[in-house]
N, C-alpha and C positions, 0 to 999 in steps of 0.2 A: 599394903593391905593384903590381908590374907580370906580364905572364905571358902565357900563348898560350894560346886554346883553340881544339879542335876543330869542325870547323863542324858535327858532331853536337847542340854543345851550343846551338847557336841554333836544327839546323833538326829537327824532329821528322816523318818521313814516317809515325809506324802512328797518327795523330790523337789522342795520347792526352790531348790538349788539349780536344778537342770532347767526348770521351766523359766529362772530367769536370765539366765546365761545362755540356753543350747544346751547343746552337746548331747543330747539323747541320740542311743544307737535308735536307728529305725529299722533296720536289717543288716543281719549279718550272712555270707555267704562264704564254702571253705572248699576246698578242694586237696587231695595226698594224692602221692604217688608214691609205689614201692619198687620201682622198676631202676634201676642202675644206670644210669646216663651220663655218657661221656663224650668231649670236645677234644680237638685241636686246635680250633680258630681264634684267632687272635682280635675279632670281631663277635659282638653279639650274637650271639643269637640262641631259639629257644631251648629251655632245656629240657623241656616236657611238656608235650600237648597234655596231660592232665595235669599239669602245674598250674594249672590257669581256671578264673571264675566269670562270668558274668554278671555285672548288675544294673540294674536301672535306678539311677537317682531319683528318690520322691521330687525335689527342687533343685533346680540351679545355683540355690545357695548352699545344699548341703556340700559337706565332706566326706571325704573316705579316707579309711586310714586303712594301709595295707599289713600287714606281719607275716614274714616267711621266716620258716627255719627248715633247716634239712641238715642234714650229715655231705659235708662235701672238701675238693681242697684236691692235691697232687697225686698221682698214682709215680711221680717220678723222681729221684735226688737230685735236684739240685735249685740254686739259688730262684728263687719263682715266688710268684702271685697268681692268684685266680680269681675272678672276680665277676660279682653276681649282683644283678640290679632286678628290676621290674618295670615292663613295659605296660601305661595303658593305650590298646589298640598300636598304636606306631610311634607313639612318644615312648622315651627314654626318662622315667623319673630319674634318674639319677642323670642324667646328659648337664650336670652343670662342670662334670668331671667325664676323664674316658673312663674312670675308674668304678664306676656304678655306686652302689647303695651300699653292698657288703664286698668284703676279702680274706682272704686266705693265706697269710705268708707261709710257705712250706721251709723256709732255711737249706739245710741242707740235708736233706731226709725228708723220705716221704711223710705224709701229713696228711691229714681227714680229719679235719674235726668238725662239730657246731658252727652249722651258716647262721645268724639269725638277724633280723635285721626290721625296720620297719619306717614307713612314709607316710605322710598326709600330704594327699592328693586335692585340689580342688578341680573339677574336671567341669563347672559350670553347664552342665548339662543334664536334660531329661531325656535322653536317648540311651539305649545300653550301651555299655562301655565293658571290654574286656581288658583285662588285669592279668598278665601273665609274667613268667620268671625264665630271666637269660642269664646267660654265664661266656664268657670268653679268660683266652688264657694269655698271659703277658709276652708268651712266644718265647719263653726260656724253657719252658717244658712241653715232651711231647704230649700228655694227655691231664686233662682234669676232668675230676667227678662231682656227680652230685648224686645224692642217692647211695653211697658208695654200700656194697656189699645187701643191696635191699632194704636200706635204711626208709623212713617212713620221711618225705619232705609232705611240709606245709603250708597252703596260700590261704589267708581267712582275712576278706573285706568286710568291713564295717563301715554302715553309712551312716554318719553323726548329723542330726538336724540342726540348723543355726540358729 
């Protein structure tokens, strides 16, 4: 059968999509940096005290969903990774791997490109929880960036109600 419909029936403006599933943002929080920051460690850690947000979950049942991008990767030649996750407070979202959340293969030449990456986080909690962004390097090169040459990185939390 064939037929017309109303573009009512595709577009819904009083949400009543969110209201019966969740998902409504209830707050979003962002944070840049333009500052050039670089590692040696072959171990996390952070890559920017302004890389990082604060937020306070309305409910223990909400989520947050994390999104970072920045310009980052090898300042060196040769066979490497570098890699970049996000911590909240002292957890490792990405700790199901040594590898984090996002990476960088640089081959054989140096490399910088688009980090961009993102996670939903369930932190069960109504206490503030900080959100911040690490990088470590695979220990085949001597230095990785983030930021590179003043590039603009970004952290923006969104907290999704259930």
């Amino acid at each position: 059968a064939t037929g017309t419909a109303s573009s009512s029936t595709f577009l819904r403006g009083d949400n009543a999509w969110a209201a019966a599933g969740g998902g409504k943002i209830l707050q979003a929080v962002t944070a840049t940096d333009e500052t050039s920051r670089n590692t040696t460690s072959t171990s996390f850690v952070t890559a920017s005290n302004t890389l990082t947000v604060d937020i306070t979950p309305a409910a223990t049942t909400s989520k947050i969903w994390i999104v970072v991008s920045a310009i980052g990767g090898h300042a060196t030649s040769s066979d490497s990774v570098s890699f970049f996750t996000v911590y909240r407070d002292s957890t490792d979202l990405g700790a199901a791997s040594d590898k984090g959340l996002g990476e960088n293969y640089a081959g054989s030449s140096d490399l910088r490109t688009f980090i961009g990456f993102s996670v939903l986080d369930s932190p069960s909690t109504t206490s503030q929880i900080t959100y911040q962004v690490y990088f470590r390097s695979d220990g085949k090169t001597g230095q990785i960036d983030l930021n590179w040459n003043g590039t603009k990185g970004t952290i923006t939390v969104f907290e999704l109600g259930a």
